[in-house]
N, C-alpha and C positions, 0 to 999 in steps of 0.2 A: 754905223757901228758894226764891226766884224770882228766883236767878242763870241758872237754864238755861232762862229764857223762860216760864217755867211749865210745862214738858214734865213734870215728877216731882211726884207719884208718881203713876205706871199702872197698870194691868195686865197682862200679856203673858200670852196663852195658845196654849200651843201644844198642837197634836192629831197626833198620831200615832197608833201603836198605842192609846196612851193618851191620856190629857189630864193636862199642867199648868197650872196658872194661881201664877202668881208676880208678889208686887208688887216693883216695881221704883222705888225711890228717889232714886237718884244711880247715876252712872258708879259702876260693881262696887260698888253697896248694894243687894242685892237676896233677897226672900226667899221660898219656896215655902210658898205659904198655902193652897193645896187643890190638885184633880186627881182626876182618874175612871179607873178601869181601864175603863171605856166609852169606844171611840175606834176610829180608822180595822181595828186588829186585830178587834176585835166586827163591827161590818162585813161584813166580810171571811169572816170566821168564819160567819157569820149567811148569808151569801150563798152559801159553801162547801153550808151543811148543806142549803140550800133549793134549789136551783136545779144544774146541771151546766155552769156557768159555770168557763172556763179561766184567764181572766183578767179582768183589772179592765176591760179596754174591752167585753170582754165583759156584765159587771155593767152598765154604762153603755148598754150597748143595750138591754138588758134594762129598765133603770130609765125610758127614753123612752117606753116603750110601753107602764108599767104605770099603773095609777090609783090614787093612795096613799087616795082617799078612802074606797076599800073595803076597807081595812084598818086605817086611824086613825082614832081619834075626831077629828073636827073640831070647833071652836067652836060654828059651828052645829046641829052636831048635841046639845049639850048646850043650848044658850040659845034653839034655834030660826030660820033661816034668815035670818027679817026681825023677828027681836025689839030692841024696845026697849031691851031689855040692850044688847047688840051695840054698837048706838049710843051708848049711855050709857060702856060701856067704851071704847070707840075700837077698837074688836077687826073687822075682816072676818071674815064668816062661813064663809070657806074658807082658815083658818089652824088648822095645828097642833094641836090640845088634848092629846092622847096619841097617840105611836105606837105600831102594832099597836094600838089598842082597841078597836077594834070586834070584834074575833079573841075577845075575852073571853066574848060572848054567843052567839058560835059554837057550833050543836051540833058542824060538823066544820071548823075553820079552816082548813081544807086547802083544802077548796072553793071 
């Protein structure tokens, strides 16, 4: 149906404590088709257990001054910095791969 301009169907995911993701149809045709108990509550929690942060702007300043690359695995750390991979996937070599991963071959993660 592309009465409503082609707006439907989408997606809509919403993140809170948790995560929804609901496709949505039409005006109130809408159905909940996944969702993570991973969400702003994990977070929070995570930052609770780690840190002596009081509140979330607190977490926030914290978060400006730290360097996630020493504790996530990067792209390039699994393909290599200036690998042809990289290029060939369309991937920059300081994106994401796993958070926390490099914490895995950690003798003390802590450190």
């Amino acid at each position: 149906n592309n009465n409503n301009g082609g707006l439907y169907p989408y997606l809509l995911v919403t993140i809170g404590t948790g995560v929804s993701i609901l496709r949505v149809d039409g005006p109130r045709k809408h159905e909940r088709v996944s969702g993570s108990t991973i969400g702003g509550g994990t977070y929070w929690g995570i930052c609770r257990l780690l840190t002596t942060a009081k509140d979330f702007q607190e977490v926030l300043n914290l978060a400006e001054r730290g360097d996630p690359s020493k504790v996530d695995m990067m792209v390039g750390d699994i393909y290599g910095q200036n690998s042809d991979a990289l290029e060939k996937l369309g991937l920059p070599a300081n994106i994401v791969a796993s958070s926390f991963g490099k914490l895995v071959a950690k003798p003390n993660p802590a450190e």
